[in-house]
C-alpha positions as CSV (number, residue, x, y, z in Angstrom):
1,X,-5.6,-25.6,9.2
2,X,-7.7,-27.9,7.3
3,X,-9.8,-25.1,4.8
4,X,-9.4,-25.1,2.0
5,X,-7.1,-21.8,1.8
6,X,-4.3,-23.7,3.5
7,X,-4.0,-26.0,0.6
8,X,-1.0,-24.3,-0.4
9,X,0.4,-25.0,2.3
10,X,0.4,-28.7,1.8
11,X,1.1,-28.6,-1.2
12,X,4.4,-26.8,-0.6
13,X,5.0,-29.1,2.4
14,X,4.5,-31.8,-0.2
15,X,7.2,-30.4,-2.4
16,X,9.9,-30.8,0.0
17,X,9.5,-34.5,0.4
18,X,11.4,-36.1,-2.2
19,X,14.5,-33.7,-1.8
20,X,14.0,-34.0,2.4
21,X,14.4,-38.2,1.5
22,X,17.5,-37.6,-0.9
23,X,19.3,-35.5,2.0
24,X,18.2,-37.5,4.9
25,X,19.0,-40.4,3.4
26,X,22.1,-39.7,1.3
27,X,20.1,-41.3,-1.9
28,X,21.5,-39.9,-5.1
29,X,19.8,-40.4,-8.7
30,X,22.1,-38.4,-10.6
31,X,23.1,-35.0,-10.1
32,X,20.7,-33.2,-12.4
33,X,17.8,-35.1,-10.9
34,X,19.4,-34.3,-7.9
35,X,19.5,-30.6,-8.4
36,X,15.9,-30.5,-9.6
37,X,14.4,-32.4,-6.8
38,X,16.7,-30.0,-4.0
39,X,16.0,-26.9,-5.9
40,X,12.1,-27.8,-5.7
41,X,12.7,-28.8,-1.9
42,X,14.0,-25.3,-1.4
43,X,11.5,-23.3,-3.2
44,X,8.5,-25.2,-1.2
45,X,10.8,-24.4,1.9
46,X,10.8,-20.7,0.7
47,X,7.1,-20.5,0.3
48,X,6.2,-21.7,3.8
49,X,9.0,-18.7,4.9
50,X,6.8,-16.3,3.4
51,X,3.5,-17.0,4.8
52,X,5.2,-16.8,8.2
53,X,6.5,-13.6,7.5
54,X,3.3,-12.6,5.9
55,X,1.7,-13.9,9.0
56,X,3.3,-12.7,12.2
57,X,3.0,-8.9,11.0
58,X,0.2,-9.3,13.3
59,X,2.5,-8.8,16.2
60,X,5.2,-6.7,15.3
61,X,5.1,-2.9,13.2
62,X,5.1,-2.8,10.0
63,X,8.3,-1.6,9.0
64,X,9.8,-4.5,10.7
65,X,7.6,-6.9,9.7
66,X,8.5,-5.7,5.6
67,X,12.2,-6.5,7.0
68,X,11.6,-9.4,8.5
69,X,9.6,-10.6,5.4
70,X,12.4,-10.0,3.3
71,X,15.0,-11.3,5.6
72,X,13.0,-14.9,6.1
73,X,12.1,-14.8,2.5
74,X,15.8,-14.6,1.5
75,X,16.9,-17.0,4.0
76,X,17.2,-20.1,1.2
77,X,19.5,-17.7,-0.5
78,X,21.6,-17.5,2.3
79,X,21.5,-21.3,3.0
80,X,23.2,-21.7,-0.6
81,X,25.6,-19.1,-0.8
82,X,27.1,-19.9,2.7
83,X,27.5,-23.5,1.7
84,X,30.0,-22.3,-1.5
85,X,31.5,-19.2,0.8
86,X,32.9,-21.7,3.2
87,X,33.7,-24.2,0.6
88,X,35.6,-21.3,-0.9
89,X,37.0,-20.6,2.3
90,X,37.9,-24.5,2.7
91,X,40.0,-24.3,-0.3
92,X,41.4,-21.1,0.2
93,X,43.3,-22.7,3.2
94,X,44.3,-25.4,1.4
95,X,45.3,-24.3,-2.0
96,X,45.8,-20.5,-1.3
97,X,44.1,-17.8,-3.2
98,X,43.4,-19.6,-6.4
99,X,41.2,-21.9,-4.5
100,X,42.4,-24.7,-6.5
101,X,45.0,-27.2,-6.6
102,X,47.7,-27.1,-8.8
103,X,46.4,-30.2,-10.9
104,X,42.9,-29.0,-10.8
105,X,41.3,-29.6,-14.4
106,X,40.9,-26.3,-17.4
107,X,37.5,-25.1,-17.0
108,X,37.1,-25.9,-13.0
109,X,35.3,-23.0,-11.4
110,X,37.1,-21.8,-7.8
111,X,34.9,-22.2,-5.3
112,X,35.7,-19.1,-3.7
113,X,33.7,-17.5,-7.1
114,X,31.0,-19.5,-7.4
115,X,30.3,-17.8,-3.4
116,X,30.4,-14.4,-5.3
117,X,28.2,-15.6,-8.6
118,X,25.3,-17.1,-6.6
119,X,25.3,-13.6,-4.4
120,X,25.6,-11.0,-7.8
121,X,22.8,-13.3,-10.1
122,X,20.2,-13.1,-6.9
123,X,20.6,-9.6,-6.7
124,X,20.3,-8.4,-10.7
125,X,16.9,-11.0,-11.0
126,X,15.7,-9.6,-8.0
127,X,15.7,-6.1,-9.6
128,X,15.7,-6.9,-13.1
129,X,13.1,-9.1,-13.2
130,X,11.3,-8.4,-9.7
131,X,11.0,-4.9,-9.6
132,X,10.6,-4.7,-13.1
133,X,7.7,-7.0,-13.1
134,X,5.8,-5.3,-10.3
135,X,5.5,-2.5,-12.6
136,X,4.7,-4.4,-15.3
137,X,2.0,-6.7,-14.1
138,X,0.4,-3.8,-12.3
139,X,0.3,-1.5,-15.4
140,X,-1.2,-4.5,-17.9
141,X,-4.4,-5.0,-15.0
142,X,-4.8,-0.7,-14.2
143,X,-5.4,-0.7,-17.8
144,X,-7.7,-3.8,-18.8
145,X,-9.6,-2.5,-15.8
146,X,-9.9,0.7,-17.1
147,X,-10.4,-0.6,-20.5
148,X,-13.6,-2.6,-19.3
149,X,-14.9,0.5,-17.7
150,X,-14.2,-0.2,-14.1
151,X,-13.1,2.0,-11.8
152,X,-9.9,1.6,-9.3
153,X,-10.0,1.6,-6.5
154,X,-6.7,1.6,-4.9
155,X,-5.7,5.3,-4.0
156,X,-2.2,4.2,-4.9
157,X,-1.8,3.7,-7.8
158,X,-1.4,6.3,-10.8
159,X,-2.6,5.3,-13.9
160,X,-3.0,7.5,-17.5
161,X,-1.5,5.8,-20.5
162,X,0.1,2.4,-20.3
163,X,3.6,4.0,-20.9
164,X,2.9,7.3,-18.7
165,X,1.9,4.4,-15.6
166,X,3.7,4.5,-12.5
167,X,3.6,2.4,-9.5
168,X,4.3,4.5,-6.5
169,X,5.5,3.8,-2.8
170,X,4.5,5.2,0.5
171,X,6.6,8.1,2.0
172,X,8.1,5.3,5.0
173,X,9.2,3.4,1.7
174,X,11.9,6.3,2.0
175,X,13.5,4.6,4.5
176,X,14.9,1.1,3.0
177,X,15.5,3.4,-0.2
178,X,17.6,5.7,1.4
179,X,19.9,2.9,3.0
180,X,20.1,1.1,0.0
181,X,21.1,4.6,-1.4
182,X,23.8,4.6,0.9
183,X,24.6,0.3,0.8
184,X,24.9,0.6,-3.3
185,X,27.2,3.7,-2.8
186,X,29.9,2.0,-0.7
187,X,29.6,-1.5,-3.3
188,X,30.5,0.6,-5.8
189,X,34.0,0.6,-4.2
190,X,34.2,-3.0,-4.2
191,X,34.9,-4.0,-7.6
192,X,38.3,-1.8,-6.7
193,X,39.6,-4.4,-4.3
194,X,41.2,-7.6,-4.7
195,X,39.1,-8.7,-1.7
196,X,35.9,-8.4,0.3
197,X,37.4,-7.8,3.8
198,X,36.1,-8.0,7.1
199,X,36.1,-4.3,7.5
200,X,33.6,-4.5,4.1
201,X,31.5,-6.8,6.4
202,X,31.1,-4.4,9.8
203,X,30.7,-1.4,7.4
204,X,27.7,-3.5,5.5
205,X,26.5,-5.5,8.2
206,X,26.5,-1.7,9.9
207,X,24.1,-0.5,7.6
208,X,21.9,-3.5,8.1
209,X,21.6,-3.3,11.8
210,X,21.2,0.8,11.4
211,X,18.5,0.0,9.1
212,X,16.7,-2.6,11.3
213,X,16.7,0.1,14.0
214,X,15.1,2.5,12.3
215,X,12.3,0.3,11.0
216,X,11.6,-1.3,14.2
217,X,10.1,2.5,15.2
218,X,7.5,2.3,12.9
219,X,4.0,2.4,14.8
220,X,2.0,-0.8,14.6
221,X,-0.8,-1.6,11.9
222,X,-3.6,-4.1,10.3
223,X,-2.3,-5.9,7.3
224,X,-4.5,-7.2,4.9
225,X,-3.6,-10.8,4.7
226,X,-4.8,-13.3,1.9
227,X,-4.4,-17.0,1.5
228,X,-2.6,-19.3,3.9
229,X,-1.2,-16.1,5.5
230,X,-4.8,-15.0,6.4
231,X,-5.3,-18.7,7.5
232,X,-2.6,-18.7,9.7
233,X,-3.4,-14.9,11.4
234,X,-6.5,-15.4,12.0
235,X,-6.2,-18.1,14.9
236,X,-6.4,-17.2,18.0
237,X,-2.6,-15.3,19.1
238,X,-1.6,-18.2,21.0
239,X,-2.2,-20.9,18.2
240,X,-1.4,-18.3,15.4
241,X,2.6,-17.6,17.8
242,X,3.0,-22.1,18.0
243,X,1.7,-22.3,14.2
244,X,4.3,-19.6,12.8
245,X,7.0,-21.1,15.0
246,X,6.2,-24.4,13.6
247,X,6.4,-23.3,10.0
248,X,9.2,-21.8,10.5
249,X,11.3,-24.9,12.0
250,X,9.9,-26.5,9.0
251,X,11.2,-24.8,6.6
252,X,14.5,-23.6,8.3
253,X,15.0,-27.9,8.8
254,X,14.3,-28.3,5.2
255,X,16.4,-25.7,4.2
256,X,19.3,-26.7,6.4
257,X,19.3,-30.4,5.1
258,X,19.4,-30.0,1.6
259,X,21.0,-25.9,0.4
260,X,24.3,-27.7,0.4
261,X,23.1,-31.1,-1.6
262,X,21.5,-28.6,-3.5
263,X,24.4,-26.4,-4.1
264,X,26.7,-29.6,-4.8
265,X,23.8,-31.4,-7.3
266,X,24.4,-27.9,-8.9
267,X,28.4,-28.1,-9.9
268,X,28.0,-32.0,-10.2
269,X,25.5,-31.3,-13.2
270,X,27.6,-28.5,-14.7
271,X,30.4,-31.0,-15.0
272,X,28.4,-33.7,-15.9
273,X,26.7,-31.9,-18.8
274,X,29.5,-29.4,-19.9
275,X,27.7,-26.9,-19.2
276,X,29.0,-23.8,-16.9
277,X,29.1,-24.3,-13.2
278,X,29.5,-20.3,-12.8
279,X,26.5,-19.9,-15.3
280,X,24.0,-22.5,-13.2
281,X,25.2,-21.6,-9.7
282,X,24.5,-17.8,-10.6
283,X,21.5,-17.9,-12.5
284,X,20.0,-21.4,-11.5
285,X,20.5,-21.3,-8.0
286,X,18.9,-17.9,-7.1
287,X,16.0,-18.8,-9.5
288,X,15.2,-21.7,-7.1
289,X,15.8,-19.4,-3.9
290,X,14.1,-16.5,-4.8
291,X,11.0,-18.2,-7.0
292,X,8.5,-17.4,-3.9
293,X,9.4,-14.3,-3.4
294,X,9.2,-13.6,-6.9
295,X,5.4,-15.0,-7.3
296,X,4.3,-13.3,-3.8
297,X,5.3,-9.8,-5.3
298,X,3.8,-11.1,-8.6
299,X,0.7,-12.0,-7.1
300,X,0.7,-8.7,-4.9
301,X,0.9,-6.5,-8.0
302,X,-1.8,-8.5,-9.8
303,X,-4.2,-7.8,-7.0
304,X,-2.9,-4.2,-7.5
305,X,-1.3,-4.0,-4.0
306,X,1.7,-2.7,-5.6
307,X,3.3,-0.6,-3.2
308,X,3.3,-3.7,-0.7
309,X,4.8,-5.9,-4.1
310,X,7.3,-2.7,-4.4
311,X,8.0,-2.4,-0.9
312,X,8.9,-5.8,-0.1
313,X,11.5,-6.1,-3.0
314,X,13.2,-2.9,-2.3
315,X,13.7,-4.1,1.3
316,X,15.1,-7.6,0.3
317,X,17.4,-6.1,-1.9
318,X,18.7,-4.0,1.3
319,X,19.1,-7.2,3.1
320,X,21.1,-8.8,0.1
321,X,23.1,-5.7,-0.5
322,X,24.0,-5.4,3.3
323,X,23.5,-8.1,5.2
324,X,24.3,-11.0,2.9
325,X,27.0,-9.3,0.8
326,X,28.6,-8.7,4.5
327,X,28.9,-11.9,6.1
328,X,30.3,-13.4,3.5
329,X,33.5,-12.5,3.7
330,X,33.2,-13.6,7.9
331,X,31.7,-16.9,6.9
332,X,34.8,-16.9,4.2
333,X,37.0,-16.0,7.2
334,X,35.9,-18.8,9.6
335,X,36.3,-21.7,7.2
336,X,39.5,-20.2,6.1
337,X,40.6,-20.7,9.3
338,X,42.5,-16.5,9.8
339,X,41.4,-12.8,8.7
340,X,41.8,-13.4,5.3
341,X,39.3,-11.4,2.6
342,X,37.0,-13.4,0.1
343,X,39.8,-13.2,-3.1
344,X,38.0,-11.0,-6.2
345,X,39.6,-11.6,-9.9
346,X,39.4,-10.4,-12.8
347,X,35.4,-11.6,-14.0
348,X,34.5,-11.6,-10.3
349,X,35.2,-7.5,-9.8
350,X,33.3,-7.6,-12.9
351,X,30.2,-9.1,-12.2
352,X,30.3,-7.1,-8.9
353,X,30.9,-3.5,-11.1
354,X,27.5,-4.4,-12.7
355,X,25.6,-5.6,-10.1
356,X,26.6,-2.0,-8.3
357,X,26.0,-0.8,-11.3
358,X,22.4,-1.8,-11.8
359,X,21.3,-1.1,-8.2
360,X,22.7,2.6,-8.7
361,X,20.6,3.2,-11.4
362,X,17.4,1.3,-9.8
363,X,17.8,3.6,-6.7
364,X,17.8,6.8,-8.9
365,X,14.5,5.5,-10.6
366,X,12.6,5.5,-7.5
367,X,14.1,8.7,-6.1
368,X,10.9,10.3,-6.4
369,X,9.1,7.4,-5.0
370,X,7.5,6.4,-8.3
371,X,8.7,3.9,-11.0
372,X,7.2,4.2,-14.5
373,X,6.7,1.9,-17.1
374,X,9.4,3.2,-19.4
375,X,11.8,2.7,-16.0
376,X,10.7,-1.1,-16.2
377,X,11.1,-1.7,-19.3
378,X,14.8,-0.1,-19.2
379,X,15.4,-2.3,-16.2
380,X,14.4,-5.6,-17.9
381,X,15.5,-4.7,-21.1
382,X,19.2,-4.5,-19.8
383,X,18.7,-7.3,-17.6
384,X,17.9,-10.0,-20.3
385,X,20.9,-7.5,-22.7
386,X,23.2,-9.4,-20.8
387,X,22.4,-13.0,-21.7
388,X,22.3,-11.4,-25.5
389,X,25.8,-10.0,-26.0
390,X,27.1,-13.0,-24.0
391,X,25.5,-15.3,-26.4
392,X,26.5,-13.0,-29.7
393,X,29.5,-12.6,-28.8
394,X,33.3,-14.5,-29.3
395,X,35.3,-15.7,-26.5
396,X,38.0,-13.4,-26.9
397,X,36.3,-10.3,-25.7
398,X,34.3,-12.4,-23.3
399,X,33.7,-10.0,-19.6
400,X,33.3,-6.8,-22.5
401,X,29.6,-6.8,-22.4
402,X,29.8,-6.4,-18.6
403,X,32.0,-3.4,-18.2
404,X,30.1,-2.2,-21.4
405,X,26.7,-2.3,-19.3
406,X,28.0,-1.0,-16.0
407,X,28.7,1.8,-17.7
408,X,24.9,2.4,-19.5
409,X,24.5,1.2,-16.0
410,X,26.1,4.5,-14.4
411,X,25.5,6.8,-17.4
412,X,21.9,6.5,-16.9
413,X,22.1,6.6,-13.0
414,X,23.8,9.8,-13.3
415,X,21.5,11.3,-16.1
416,X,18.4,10.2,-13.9
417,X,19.6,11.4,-10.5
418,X,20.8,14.9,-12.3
419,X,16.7,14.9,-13.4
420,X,14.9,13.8,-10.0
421,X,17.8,15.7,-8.0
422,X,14.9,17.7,-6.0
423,X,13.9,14.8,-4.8
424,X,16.8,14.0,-3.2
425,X,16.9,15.8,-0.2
426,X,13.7,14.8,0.6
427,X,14.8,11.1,0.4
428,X,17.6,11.3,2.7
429,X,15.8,13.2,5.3
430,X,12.3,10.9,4.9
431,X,15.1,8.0,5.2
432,X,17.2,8.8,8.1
433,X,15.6,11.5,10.3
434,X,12.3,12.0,10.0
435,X,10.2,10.4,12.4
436,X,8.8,7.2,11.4
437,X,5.2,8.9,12.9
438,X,5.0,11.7,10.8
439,X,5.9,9.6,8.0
440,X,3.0,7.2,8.3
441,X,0.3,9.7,9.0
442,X,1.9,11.8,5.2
């Protein structure tokens, strides 16, 4: 592991040091140092996760290995949201369903929302800017290929005009679609409730393990690995098993010591600076968790492997719409101490409406199993809308400009699944009864 391929790898290693020192040693330099050097430690942490997943598809089928890729990949994101959930669930005990105490200064976030705003902001970048990049990146290199006269080669990928461009997915790509079809229908009922309960959790953590069934049928196949990934697969399957293992204790060690320095660092600097602890834990956070998984689909669709770049985001929103969204409100419950639900006010139903919202209308883009450039653009263009009206404007009608976008949100989920409605039988049998055999071999 010494080529010069697995520099990466070092390097990353090298970027959890100075966070791995802070934690282990209970240094502090101040909390936004702090936060920058954890936030780093976690992003090198998440880039070792993903060669491993990368890696050990190898030995297990395909479909599982995308779920498994997505699930390890994500993992950093679940380190840092369980550290505020069962803070939340801490303080819910103590203080009741405010979360706070009664002397508890104007402008302190509840802990039991900043759980929820870490969860929501992962979930919108992932699909605003992921998915939307993917597309993006992929178009902008089809056509400066075809501009320079070469040919593609990839039979993938459809390419005309920049704005007619489409990234498309395989027909087994039905099958994460179709549960997050089914995932993003049932959050929609969330933002109704004045909790996430523990019956939300078996029905979502349902889905996840009905969805990890049905990918683990899919027949086995040769991945085309590059990098530190390709490094690491092609030892021999005994040193390549003790390798992955070892890179995977790594990071999950890393990860472990500092998410909830990390997390802390996080709120310490919002009050430190005056500066929003819901805004940083929501948008700063996930940045730092899902960074890798962001550059490994960036880098996928670069080298025009775009249904692999596609693919691998669609199945880690499944895992943060099901999986994560659902054990929540259990790790909620545990600290809490009873069988009490993770509380939802006001702004908190909100920000759950339009992150429902936005993975509604994602799923209906891709009913047909094709994304277009104009679907991209729409998709980042309401994304970074958000941050606009926010900023524009006053305080009074602050929360307006997210019930204003759920609804373009839902208005153009409906008028787009009313358009690509033939295609939706086909989805839901492709997803959940067609055999994953025939599927593969289309």
């Amino acid at each position: 592991m010494l080529s010069r391929a697995a520099i990466p790898l070092w390097a990353a290693v090298a970027l959890t040091v100075p966070g791995v020192f802070l934690g282990a040693t209970g240094t502090h330099i101040a909390p936004p140092v702090d936060a920058v050097l954890f936030g780093i430690a976690v992003v090198g942490a998440a880039f070792v996760l993903s060669w491993v997943a990368e890696a050990v598809q190898l030995d297990i089928s395909p479909g599982l290995a995308i779920t498994l890729l997505a699930l390890i990949a994500v993992l950093p994101e679940y380190a840092v949201d369980f550290v505020f959930t069962a803070e939340g669930g801490s303080a819910f005990a103590e203080h009741g369903p405010t979360c706070l105490p009664p002397d508890a200064a104007e402008g302190t976030e509840s802990p039991c929302g900043l759980a929820l705003a870490n969860m929501t902001g992962a979930n919108r970048i992932l699909v605003g800017i992921g998915w939307a990049a993917v597309v993006l990146i992929a178009t902008w290199r089809i056509h400066r290929n075809r501009v320079a006269g070469e040919t593609p080669g990839d039979p993938e990928r459809k390419a005309r005009s920049p704005k007619q461009a489409t990234v498309s997915l395989e027909r087994t790509d039905s099958v994460p679609l179709a549960f997050l079809a089914l995932a993003t229908l049932y959050s929609l009922t969330l933002p109704l409730r004045h909790t996430i309960t523990l019956v939300d959790a078996v029905v979502l953590v349902g889905i996840f393990v009905l969805y990890a069934v049905r990918v683990a049928r899919a027949p086995a196949g040769d991945p085309e690995l590059d990098g530190v990934a390709a490094v690491v697969g092609g030892q021999s399957k005994t040193a390549r098993r003790v390798w992955c293992l070892a890179m995977f204790a790594f990071a999950a060690a890393v990860i472990l010591l500092v998410a909830e320095n990390f997390a802390h660092s996080l709120v310490e600097t919002g009050t430190e600076l005056g500066v929003s602890q819901f805004l940083l834990v929501q948008w700063v956070a996930p940045l730092a968790s899902e960074a890798p998984e962001l550059l490994v689909a960036g880098l996928y669709a670069w080298r025009l492997k775009t249904t692999d770049a596609l693919a691998t985001l669609v199945s880690s929103k499944v895992n943060q719409w099901t999986l994560l969204v659902g054990t929540l409100p259990i790790v909620f419950a545990i600290a809490a101490g009873g069988l009490n639900g993770l509380p939802l006010d006001g702004p908190q139903r909100e920000e759950l409406l339009l992150t429902a919202a936005q993975s509604l209308f994602a799923v209906t883009l891709l009913l047909g199993l094709t994304i277009t450039v104009r679907g991209a653009l729409t998709l980042l263009g309401l994304f970074l809308a958000q941050f606009v009206l926010a900023a524009v404007l006053p305080a009074s009608v602050k929360g307006i400009e997210l019930i204003a976008l759920s609804g373009v949100y839902l208005v153009l989920a409906l008028i787009t699944a009313v358009r690509q409605r033939h295609h939706v039988r086909r989805l839901l049998r492709d997803g959940y009864r067609t055999p994953y055999r025939e599927l593969a071999d289309a």
